[in-house]
C-alpha positions as CSV (number, residue, x, y, z in Angstrom):
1,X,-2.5,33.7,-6.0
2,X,-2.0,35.8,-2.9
3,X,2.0,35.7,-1.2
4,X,1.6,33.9,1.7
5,X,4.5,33.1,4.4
6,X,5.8,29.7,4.6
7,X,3.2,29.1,8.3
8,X,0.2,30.5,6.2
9,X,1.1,27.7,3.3
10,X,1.0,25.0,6.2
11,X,-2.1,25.9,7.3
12,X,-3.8,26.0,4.6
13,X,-2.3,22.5,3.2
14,X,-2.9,20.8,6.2
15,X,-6.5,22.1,6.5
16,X,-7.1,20.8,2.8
17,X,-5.2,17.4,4.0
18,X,-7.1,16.6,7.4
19,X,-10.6,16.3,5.6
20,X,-9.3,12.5,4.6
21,X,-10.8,12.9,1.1
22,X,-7.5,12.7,-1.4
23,X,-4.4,11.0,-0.7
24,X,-1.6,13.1,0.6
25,X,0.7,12.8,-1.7
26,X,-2.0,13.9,-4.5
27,X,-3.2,16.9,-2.6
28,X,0.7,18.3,-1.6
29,X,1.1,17.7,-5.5
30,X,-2.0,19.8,-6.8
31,X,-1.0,22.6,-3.6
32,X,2.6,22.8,-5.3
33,X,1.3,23.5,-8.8
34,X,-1.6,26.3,-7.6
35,X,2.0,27.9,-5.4
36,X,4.4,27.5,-8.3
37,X,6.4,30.6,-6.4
38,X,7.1,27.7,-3.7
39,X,11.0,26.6,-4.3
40,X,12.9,23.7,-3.5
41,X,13.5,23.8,0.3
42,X,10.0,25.5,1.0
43,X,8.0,22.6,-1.0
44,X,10.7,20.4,1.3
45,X,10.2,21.5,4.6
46,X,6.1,21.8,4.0
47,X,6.3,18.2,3.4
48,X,8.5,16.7,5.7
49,X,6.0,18.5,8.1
50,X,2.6,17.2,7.0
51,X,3.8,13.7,7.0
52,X,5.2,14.1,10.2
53,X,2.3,15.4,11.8
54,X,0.5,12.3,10.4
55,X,3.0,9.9,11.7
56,X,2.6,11.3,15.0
57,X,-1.2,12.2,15.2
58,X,-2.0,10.2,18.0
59,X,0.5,11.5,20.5
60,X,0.0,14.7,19.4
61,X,-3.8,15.2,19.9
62,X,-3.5,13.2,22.9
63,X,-1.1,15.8,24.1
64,X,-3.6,19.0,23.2
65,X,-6.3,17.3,23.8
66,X,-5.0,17.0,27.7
67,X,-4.0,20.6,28.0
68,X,-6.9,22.0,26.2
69,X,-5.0,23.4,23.5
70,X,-6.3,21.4,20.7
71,X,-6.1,23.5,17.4
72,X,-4.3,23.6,13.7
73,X,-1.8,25.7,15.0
74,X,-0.7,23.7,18.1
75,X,0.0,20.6,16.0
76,X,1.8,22.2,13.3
77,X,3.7,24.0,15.6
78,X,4.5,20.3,17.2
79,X,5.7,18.7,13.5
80,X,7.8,21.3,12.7
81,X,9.6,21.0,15.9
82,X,9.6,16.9,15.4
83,X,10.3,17.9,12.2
84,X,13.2,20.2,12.2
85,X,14.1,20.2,16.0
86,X,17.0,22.4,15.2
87,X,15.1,25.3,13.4
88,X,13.9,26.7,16.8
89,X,13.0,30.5,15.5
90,X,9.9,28.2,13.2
91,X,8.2,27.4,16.3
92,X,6.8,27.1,19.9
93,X,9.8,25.4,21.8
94,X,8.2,25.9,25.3
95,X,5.2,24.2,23.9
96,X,7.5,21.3,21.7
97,X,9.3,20.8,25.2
98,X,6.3,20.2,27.0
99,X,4.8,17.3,24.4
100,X,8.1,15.5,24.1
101,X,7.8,14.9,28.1
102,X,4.3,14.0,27.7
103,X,5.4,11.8,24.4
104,X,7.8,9.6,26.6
105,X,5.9,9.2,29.7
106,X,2.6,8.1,27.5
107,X,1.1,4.8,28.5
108,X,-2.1,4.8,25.7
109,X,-1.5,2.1,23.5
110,X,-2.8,3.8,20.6
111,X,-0.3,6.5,21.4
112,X,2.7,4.4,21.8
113,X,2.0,2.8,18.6
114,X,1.1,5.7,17.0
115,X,-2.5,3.7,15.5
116,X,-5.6,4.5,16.1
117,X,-7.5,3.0,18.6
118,X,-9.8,0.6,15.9
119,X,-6.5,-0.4,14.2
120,X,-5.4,-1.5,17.8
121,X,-8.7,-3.4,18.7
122,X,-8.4,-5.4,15.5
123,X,-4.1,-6.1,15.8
124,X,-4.6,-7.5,19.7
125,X,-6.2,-10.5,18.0
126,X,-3.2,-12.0,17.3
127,X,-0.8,-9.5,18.7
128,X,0.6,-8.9,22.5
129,X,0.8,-5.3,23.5
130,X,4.4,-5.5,23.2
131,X,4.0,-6.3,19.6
132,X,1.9,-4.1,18.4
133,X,3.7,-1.0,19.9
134,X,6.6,-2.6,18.0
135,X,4.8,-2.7,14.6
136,X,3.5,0.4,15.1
137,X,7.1,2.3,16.1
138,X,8.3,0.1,12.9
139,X,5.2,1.4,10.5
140,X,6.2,5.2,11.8
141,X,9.8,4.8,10.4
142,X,10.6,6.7,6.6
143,X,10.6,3.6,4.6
144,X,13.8,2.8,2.3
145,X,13.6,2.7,-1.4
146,X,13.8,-0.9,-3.4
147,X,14.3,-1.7,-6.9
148,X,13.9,-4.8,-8.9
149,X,16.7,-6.0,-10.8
150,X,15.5,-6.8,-14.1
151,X,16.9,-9.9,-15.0
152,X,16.2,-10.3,-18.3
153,X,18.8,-7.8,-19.2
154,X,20.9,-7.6,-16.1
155,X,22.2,-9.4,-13.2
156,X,21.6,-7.7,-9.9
157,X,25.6,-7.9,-9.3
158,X,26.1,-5.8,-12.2
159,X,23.3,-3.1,-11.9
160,X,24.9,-2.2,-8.5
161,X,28.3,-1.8,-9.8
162,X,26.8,0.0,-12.6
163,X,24.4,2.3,-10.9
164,X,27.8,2.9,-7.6
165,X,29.8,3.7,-11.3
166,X,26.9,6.5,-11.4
167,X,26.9,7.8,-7.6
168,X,24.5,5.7,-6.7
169,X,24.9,3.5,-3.4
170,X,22.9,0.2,-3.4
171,X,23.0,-3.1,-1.3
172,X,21.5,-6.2,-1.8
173,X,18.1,-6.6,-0.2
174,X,18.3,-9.7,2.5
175,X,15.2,-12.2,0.8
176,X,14.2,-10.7,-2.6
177,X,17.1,-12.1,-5.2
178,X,16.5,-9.3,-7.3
179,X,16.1,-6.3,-4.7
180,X,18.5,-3.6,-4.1
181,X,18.0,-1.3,-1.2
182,X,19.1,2.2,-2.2
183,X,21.4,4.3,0.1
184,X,22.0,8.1,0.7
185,X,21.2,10.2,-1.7
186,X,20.0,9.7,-5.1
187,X,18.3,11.3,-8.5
188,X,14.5,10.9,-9.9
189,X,14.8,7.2,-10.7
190,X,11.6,7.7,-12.6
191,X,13.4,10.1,-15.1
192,X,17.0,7.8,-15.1
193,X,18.0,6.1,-17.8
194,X,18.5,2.8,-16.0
195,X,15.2,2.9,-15.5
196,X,14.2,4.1,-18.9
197,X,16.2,1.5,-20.1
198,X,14.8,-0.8,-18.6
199,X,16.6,-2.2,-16.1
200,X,15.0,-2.0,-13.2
201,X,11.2,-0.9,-11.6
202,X,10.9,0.7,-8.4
203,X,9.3,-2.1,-6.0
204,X,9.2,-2.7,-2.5
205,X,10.9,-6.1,-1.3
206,X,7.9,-7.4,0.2
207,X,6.3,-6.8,-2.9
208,X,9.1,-9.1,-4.6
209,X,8.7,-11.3,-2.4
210,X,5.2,-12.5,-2.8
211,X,6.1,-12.3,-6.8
212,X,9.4,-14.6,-5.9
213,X,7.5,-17.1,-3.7
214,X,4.9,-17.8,-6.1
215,X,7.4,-19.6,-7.4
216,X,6.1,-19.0,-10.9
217,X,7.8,-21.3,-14.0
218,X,8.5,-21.5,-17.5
219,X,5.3,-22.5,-19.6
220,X,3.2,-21.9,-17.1
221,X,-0.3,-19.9,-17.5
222,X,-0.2,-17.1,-14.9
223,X,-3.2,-14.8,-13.7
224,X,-2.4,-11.9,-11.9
225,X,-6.3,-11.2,-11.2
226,X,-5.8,-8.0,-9.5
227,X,-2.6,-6.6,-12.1
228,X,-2.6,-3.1,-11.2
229,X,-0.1,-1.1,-12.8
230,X,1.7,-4.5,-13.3
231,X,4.3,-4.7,-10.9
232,X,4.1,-8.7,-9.5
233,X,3.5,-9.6,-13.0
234,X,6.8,-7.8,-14.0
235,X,8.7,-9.8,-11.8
236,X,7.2,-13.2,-12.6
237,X,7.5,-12.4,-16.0
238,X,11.0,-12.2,-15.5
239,X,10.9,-15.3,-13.5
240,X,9.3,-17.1,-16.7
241,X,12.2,-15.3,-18.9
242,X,9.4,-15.2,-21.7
243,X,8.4,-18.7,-21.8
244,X,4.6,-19.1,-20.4
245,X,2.0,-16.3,-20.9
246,X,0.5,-13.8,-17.9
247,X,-2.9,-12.1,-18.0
248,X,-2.7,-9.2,-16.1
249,X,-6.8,-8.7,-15.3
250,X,-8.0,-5.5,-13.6
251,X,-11.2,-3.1,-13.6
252,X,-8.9,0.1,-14.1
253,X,-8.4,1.2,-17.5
254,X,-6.0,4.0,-16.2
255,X,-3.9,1.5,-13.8
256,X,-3.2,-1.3,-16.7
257,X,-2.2,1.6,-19.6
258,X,0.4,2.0,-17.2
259,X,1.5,-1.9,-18.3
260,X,2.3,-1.0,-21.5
261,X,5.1,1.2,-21.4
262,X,6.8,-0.9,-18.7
263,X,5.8,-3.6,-20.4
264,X,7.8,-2.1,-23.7
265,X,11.3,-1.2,-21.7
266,X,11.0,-4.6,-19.8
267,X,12.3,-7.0,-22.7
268,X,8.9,-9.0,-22.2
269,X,6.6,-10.2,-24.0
270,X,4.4,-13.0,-22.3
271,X,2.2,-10.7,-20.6
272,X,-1.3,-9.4,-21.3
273,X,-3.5,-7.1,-20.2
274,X,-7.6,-7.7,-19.8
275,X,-9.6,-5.3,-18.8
276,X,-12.2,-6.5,-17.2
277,X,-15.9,-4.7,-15.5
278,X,-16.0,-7.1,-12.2
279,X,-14.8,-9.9,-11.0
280,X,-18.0,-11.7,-12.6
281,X,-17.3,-10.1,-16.1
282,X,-17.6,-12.5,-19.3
283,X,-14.4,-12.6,-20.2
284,X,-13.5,-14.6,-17.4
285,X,-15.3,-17.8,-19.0
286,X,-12.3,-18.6,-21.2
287,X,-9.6,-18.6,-18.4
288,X,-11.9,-20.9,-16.2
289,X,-9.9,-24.0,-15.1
290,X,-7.1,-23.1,-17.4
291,X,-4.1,-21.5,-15.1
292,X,-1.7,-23.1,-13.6
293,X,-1.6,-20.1,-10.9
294,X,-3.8,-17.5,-9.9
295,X,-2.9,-14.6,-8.2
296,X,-5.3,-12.3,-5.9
297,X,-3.2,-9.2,-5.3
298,X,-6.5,-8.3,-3.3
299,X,-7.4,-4.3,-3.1
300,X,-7.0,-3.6,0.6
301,X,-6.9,-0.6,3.2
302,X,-3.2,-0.4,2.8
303,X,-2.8,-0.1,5.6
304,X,1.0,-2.1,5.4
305,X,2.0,0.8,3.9
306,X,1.5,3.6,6.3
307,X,5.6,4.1,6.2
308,X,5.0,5.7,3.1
309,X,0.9,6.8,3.1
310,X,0.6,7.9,7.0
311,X,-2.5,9.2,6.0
312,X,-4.0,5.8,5.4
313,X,-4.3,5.2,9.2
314,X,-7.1,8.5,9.3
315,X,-8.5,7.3,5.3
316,X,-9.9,4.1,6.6
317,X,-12.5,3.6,9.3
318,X,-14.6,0.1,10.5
319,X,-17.0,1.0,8.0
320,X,-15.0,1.2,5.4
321,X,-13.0,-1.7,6.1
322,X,-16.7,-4.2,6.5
323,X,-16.9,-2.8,2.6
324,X,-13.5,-3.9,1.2
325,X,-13.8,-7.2,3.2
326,X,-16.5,-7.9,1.6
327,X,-15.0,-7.5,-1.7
328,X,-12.1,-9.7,-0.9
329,X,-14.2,-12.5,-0.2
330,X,-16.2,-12.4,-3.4
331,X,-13.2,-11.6,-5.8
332,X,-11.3,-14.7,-4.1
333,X,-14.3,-16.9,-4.8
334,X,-14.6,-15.9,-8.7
335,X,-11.1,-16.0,-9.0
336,X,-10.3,-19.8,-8.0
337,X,-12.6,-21.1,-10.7
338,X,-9.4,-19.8,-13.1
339,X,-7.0,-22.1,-11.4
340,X,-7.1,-25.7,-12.9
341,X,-6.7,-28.9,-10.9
342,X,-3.3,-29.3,-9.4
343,X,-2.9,-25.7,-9.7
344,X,-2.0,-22.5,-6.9
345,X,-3.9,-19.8,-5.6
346,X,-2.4,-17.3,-3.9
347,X,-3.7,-14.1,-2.0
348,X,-2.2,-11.2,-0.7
349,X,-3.3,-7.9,0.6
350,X,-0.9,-4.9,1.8
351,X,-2.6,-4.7,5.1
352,X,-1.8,-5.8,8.5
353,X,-5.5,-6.0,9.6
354,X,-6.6,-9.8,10.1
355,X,-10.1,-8.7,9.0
356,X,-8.4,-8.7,5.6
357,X,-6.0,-11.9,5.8
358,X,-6.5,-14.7,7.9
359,X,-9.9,-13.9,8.5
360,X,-10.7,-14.0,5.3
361,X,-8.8,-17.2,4.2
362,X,-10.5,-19.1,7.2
363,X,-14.0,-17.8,5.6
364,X,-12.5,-19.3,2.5
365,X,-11.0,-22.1,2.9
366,X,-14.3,-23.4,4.9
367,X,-16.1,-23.1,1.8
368,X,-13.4,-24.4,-0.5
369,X,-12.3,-27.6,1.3
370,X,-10.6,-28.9,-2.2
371,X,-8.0,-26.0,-1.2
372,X,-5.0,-26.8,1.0
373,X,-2.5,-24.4,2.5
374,X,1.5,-24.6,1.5
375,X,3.8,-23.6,4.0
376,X,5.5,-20.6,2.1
377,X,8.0,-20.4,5.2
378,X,10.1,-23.2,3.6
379,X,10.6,-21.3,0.9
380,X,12.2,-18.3,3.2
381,X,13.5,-18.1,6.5
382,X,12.7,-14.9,9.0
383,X,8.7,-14.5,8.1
384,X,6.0,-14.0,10.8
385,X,3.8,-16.9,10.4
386,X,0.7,-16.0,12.0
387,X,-0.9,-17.7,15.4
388,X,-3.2,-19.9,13.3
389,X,-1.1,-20.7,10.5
390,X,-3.3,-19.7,7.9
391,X,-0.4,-17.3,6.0
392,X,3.0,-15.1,6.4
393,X,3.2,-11.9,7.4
394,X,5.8,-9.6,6.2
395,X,6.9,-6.3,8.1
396,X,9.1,-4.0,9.2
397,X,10.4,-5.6,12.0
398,X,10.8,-9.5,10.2
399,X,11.5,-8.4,6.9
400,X,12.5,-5.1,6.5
401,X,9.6,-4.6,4.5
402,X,5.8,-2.8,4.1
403,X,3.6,-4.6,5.2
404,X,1.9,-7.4,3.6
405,X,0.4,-10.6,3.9
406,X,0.3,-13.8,1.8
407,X,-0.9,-17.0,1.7
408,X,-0.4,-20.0,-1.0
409,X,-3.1,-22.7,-1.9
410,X,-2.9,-25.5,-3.6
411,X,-6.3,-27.1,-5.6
412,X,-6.8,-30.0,-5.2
């Protein structure tokens, strides 16, 4: 590998990461393994700046694109300085000066709330102005790290005494009753042995929260239809303190191996993973009618969780979004024939997009009429209920949280 300077690795990085065709963190990953020579600090600051040049995309080709100075250099030259404002010998301050005026005095919506101008189009259906540049300041922000107490060996009281005993600062998340938000500074929690242990997963609240409000109980049979690496069924798992079983169904080999070994330090063992080829496979035969709650973790744009994948806001398009709307629809459909009379089915995406909530509940409920919506607001105080009533959404701003986006049905 030739030496490059630290400007030379930026470009080339960011070149690779601006084609949209690998998640970010993936392709800084792969960079840092060809460039093993890069240390600490250098792998740091090339980081901090890519993600900040996503965050503020918008503004920033807004800005060049004014001044006709549009190019890979400019921008760079723009996140470092948002970046690291006080390294001022890393780059163009005259230029950095001149964006931060144009920055404040910018009146483009899409630039204010740092979305592009589809994401906007399809938020001002149920979203003032106002609001959206206030989710979109709120989705810019670093997002905090949450774990999930797990309660079948610990009590959330204890684990933050035990992990502040360790030099690690935690408080108690405001909804989830197992959350704790992490403070300052803190070690690879992958590699810790609390976590090895297995006494707590890594887990967004809003994430908890759609696990906590299913309001899952003991004996029940649970579907988690779209299990994924098994995170929701973790917690309700917990919540069922082994008594009741969960399938955990999904069509990725590669996301449900990565059950098991959670699965194993968890203390659990009421949960089961299915492997499945669609969400028309034959295995689904036997569950039909049989659970007392189904769960639709939909796949989504994800785009709730653009705090932590910028880079989401550039990977999906209106195309792309028509495709995975489409998908929703149909798994939702196969999946209610699992839930038996009397019995719940929820959905949830990690997107703020109605396309790919309410939009698609209204599409189902009108052809599900034996489906009635529960008011999962009683259940927690401080969620967004949207205009037409037809779910809660979780954010930033009312929850501290990703986004994300749930609604509870009951079959009739």
């Amino acid at each position: 590998m030739p030496n490059l300077t630290l400007y030379q690795h930026l470009l080339e990085i960011t070149q690779e990461i601006l084609h949209f065709e690998d998640t970010t963190e993936w392709l800084l990953g792969n960079y840092f393994k060809r460039y093993k020579n890069l240390g600490k600090q250098d792998r740091h600051f090339i980081s901090e700046t890519v993600y900040t040049l996503l965050r503020n995309k918008e503004t920033t080709d807004g800005y060049l694109t004014k001044t006709q100075s549009l190019s890979l250099e400019s921008e760079i030259n723009i996140a470092v300085g948002l970046a690291f404002p006080d390294k001022k010998n890393l780059y163009d301050s005259t230029l950095f000066k001149s964006f931060l005026e144009y920055q404040q005095n910018s009146t483009a919506l899409n630039e204010q709330a740092e979305l592009p101008t589809w994401i906007i189009d399809l938020l001002t259906t149920r979203l003032s102005h106002e609001k959206i540049i206030a989710l979109g300041k709120s989705l810019k922000n670093t997002a905090p790290v949450d774990i999930r107490t797990n309660t079948v060996k610990i009590k959330r009281s204890e684990l933050i005494e035990k992990l502040k005993q360790n030099d690690i600062l935690g408080i108690e998340t405001p909804y989830s009753p197992w959350g704790i938000r992490l403070q300052g500074n803190y070690p690879n929690l992958n590699k810790h042995p609390f976590y090895q242990e297995g006494l707590f997963e890594i887990q967004d609240e809003g994430s908890q929260l759609i696990a906590y409000l299913s309001q899952a109980k003991k004996n029940q049979i649970i579907i988690d239809f779209c299990a994924g690496a098994g995170g929701k069924a973790l917690a309700m798992g917990s919540m069922l303190n082994n008594r009741g079983s969960i399938y955990a169904l999904d069509v990725e080999a590669s996301r449900l191996n990565q059950i098991k070994p959670r699965l194993q330090k968890s203390g659990l063992s009421n949960i089961y993973p299915v492997l499945i080829e669609s969400e028309q496979d034959d295995k689904l035969k036997k569950f039909q009618q049989k659970a007392d709650l189904v769960l639709v973790d939909a796949p989504c744009s994800g785009l709730g969780t653009i705090r932590r994948q910028p880079d989401l806001k550039y990977r999906n398009n209106p195309t792309s979004l028509a495709k995975i709307n489409e998908r929703q629809l149909s798994i939702l459909n196969e999946a209610e024939k699992l839930c038996r009379s009397k019995g719940k089915l929820i959905y949830a995406t990690c997107s703020i997009l109605p396309p790919e909530n309410e939009i698609i509940m209204q599409k189902f409920l009108e052809s599900h009429t034996n489906y009635k919506l529960i008011d999962c607001q009683k259940s927690l105080s401080g969620i967004t209920i949207t205009e037409k009533d037809l779910g809660a959404y979780f954010n930033p701003i009312s929850t501290q949280t990703d986004g994300f986006y749930m609604a509870i049905m009951k079959k009739n």
